[in-house]
VMD Tcl script that draws the C-alpha trace (Angstrom):
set ca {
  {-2.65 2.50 27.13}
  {1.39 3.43 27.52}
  {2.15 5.69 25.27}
  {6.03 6.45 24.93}
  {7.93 9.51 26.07}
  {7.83 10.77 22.46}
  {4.34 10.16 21.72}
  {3.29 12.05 24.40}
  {5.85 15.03 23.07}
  {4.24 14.68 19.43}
  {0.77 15.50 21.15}
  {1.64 17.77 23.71}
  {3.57 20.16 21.43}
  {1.61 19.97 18.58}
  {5.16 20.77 16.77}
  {6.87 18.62 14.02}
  {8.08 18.52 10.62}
  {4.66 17.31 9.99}
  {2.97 20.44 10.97}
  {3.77 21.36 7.43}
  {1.01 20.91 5.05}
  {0.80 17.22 3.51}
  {1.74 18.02 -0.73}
  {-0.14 16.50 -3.61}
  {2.07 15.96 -6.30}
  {0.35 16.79 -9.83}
  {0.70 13.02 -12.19}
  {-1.42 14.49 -15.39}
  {-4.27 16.79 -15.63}
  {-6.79 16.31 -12.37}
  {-4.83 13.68 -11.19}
  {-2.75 14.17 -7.90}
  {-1.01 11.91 -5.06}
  {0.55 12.11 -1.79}
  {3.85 10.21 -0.78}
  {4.62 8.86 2.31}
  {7.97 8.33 4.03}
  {10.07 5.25 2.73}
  {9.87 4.22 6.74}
  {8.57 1.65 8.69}
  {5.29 3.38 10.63}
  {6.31 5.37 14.07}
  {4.66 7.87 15.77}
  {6.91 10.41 14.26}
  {5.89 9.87 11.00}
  {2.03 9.62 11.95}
  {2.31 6.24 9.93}
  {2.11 8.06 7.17}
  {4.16 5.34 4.91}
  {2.36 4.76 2.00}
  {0.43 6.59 -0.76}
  {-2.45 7.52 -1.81}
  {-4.14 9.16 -5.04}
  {-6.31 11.65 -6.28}
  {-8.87 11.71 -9.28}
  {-11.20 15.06 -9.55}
  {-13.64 14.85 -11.88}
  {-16.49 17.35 -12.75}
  {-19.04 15.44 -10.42}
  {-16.53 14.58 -7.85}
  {-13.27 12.69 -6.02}
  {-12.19 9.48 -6.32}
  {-9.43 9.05 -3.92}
  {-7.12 5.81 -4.66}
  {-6.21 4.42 -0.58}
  {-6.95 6.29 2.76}
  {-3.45 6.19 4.40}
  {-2.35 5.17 7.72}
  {-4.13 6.83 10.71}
  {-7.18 9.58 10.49}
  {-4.96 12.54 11.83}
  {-2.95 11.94 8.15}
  {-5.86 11.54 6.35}
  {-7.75 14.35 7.82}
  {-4.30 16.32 6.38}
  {-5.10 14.56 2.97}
  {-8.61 15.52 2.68}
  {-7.38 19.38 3.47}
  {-4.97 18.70 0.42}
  {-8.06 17.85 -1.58}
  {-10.05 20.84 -0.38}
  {-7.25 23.35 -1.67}
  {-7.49 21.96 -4.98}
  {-11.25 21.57 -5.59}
  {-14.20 22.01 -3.48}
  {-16.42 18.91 -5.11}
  {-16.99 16.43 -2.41}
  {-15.10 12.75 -2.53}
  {-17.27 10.43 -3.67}
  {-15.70 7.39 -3.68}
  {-12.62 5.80 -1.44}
  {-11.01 2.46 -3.75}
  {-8.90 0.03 -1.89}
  {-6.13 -1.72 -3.44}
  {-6.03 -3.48 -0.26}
  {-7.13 -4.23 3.04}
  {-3.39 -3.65 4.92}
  {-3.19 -1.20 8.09}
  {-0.77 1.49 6.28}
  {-3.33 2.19 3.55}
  {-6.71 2.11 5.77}
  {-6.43 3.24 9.14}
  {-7.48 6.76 7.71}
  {-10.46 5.84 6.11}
  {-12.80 6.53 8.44}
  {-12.28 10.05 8.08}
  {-13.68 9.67 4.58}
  {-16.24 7.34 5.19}
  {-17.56 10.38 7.89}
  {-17.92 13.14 4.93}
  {-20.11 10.83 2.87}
  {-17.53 8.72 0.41}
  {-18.54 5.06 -0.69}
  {-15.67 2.90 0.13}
  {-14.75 0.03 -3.13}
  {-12.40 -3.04 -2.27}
  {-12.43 -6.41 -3.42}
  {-14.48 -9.08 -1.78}
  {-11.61 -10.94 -0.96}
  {-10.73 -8.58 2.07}
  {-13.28 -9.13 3.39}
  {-11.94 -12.04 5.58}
  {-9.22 -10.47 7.22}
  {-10.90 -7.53 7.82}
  {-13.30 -10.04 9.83}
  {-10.33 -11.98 11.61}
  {-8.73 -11.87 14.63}
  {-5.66 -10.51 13.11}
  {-7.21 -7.77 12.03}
  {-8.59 -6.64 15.58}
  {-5.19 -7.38 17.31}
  {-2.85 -5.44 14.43}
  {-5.58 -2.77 15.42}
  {-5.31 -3.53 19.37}
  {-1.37 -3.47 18.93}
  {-1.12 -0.33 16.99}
  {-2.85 1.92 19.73}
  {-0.03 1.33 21.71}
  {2.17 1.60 18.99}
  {1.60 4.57 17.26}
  {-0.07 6.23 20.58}
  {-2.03 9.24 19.75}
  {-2.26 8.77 16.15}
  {-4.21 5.61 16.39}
  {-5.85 5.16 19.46}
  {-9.55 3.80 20.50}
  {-11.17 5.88 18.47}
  {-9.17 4.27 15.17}
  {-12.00 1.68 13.90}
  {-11.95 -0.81 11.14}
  {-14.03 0.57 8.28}
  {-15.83 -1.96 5.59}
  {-16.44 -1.64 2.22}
  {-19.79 -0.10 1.31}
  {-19.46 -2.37 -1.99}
  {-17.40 -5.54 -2.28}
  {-16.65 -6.28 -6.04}
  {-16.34 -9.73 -7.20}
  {-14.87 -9.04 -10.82}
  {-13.68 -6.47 -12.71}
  {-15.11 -3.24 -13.20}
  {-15.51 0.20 -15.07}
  {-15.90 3.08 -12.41}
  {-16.91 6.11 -14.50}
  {-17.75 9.44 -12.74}
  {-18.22 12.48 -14.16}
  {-16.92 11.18 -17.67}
  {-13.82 10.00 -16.24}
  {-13.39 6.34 -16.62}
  {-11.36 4.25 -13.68}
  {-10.59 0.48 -14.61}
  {-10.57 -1.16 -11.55}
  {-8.71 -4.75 -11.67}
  {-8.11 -7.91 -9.35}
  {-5.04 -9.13 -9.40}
  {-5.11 -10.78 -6.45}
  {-4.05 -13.35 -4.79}
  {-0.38 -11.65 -4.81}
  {0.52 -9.16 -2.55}
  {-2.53 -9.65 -0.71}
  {-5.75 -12.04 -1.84}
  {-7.70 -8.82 -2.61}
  {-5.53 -6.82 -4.51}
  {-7.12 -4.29 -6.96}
  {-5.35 -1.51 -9.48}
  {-6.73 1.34 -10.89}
  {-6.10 2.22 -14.40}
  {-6.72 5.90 -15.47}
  {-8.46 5.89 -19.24}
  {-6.98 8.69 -20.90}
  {-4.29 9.15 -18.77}
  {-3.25 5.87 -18.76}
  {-2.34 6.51 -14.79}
  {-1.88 3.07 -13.29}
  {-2.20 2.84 -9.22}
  {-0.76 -0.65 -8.40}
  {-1.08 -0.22 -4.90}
  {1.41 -2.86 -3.49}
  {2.14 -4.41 -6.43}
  {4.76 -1.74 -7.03}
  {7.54 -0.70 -4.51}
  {9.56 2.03 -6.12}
  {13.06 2.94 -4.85}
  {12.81 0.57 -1.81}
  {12.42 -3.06 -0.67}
  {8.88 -3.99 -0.94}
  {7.10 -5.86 1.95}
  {6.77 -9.40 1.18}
  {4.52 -11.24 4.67}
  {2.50 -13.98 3.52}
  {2.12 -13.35 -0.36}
  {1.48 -15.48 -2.62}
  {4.41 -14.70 -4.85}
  {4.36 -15.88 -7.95}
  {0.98 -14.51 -8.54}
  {2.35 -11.60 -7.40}
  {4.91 -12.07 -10.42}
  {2.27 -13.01 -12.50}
  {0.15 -9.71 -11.74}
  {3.43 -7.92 -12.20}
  {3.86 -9.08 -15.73}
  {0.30 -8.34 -16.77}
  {0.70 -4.63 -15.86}
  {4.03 -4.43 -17.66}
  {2.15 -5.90 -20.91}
  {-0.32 -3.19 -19.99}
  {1.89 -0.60 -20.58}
  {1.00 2.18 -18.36}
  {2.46 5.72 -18.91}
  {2.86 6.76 -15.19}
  {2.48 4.12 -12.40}
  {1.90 5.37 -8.84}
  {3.22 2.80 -5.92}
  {2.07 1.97 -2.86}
  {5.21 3.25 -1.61}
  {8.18 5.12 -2.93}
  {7.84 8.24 -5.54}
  {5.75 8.75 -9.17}
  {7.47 6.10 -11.69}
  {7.46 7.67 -15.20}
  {9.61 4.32 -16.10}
  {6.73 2.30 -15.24}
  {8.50 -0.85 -16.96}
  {11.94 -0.94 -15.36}
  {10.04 -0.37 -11.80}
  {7.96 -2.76 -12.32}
  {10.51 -5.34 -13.30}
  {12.30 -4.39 -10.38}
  {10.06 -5.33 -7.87}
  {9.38 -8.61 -10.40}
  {13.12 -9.22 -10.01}
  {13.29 -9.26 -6.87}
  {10.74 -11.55 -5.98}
  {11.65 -13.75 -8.35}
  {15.03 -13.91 -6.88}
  {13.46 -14.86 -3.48}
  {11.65 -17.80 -4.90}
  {15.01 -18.79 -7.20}
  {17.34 -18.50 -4.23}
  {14.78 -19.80 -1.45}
  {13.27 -22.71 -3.33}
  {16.78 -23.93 -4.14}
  {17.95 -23.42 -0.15}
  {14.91 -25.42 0.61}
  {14.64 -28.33 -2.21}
  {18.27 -28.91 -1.06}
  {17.32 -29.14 2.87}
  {19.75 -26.55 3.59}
  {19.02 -24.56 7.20}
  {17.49 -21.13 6.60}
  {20.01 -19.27 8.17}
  {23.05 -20.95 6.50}
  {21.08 -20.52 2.87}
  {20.41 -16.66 3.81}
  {24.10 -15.80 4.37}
  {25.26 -17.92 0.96}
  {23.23 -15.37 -1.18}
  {24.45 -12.66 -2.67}
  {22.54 -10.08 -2.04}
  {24.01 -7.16 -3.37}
  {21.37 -5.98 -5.94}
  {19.28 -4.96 -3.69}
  {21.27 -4.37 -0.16}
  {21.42 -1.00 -0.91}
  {17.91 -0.12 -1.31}
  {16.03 1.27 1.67}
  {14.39 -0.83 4.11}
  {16.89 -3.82 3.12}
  {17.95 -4.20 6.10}
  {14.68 -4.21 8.01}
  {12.49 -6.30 5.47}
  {15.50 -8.69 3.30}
  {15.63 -11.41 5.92}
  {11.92 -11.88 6.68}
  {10.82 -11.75 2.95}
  {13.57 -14.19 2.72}
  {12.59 -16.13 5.33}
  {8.83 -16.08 4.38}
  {9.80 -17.41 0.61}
  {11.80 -20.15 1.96}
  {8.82 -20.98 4.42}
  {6.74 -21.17 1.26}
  {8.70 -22.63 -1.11}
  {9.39 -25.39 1.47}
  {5.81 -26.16 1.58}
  {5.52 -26.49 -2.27}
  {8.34 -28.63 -2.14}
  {7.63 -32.14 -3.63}
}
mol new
graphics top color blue
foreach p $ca { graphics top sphere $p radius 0.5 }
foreach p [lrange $ca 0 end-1] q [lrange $ca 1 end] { graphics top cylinder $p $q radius 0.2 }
display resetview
């Protein structure tokens, strides 16, 4: 394995900005999350670019996605440990993408019971899976290295369900296919906390790949009509305007398939149709510049195929 001049420096010195403490930010009473950089993953930032959340309840933990490598998530569970000493009973994936479970093996190791959706189940089984893995180790050398594995669920749900735990009550919710074919929220009772995993991209361009879109903007107007008071992303900071976030990521895909699916029902070449949009909504969001064009790309590869 080659690991780059910097990775070795991260290891070696053992000093960063990340040897601060990773935060949990408080959302309502007992619930908590942390917030990862609005970056693509490096080995600076320990690939720590997504979030993840925290329920304690009287008879335990639920923890809402285990981040992206075991050296973050290891800082996570130390987060968790400051605030309560109950032990985390249960891991729930809103998906099956690297960012959001290359830690989970750290939890899986103290005893947790790991929840996704049964649709991940296939590409945690493909070869996709093992060479994002394979690719990563030289990647984000030392953070994930051979020692990284792929963790199943302990439970694959097929349908909706009530996860209740010490009298707190978790709605958990495909929504799926969208962002990815297994996507699941978690709605707080009470609190009405909703984490929409990567449904929601708050404050930044979200990450489009292969989704099927317009479920995705289908899921995205069920959880508006749900009306959530507090909706934690998958990436980007606590949205206490959980309807003009989530419209904003709506928007924005729906712009994609508008501006796309014209470029392609007309013939016109990608390239030529991607410079002829105006783009200015959303250029000045963070991570335009390194997501716009393949999200763009990826809708007009779709819409071309549904194309009569």
């Amino acid at each position: 394995m080659k690991w780059s001049l910097i990775s070795a420096f991260w290891l070696l010195s053992g000093l960063s900005a990340w040897a601060a403490p990773l935060t949990l930010q408080p959302v309502a009473p007992n619930i908590w999350f942390a917030q990862g950089d609005a970056a693509l993953g490096t080995p600076e930032n320990r690939n720590f670019i997504s979030n993840a959340g925290v329920v304690v309840t009287p008879a335990g933990v639920v923890v809402i996605d285990a981040l992206g490598s075991p050296a973050v998530a290891a800082d996570l569970l130390k987060a968790i440990r400051r605030i309560t000493p109950l032990p985390v009973r249960y891991v729930i994936l809103t998906h099956y993408h690297a960012d959001h479970i290359y830690g989970l093996q750290v939890f899986k190791d103290q005893g947790a019971t790991v929840l996704a959706h049964e649709a991940g189940r296939e590409y945690l089984q493909s070869d996709t899976a093992q060479l994002r893995l394979q690719a990563t180790r030289e990647s984000l050398a030392p953070w994930i290295d051979a020692k990284t594995r792929l963790v199943p669920a302990d439970r694959w749900l097929r349908a909706d369900e009530v996860l209740e735990l010490g009298g707190v009550r978790l709605q958990l919710r495909h929504v799926g296919p969208a962002h990815t074919p297994e996507d699941l929220t978690v709605f707080v009772e009470g609190a009405r906390v909703l984490f929409a995993g990567d449904l929601a991209f708050r404050g930044r361009i979200p990450y489009v790949g292969q989704a099927d879109s317009r479920g995705w903007i289908a899921a995205l107007t069920r959880l508006i009509d749900s009306a959530p008071a507090a909706i934690v992303p998958g990436h980007g900071p606590l949205s206490t305007e959980a309807l003009a976030d989530l419209r904003l990521t709506r928007d924005y895909l729906q712009y994609l398939r508008d501006t796309m699916g014209r470029a392609a029902a007309d013939m016109q070449p990608f390239e030529e149709a991607y410079a002829a949009t105006d783009w200015s909504a959303y250029e000045r969001l963070p991570l335009f510049k390194a997501a716009n064009r393949m999200n763009a790309y990826n809708t007009y590869l779709l819409m071309e195929r549904a194309a009569p």
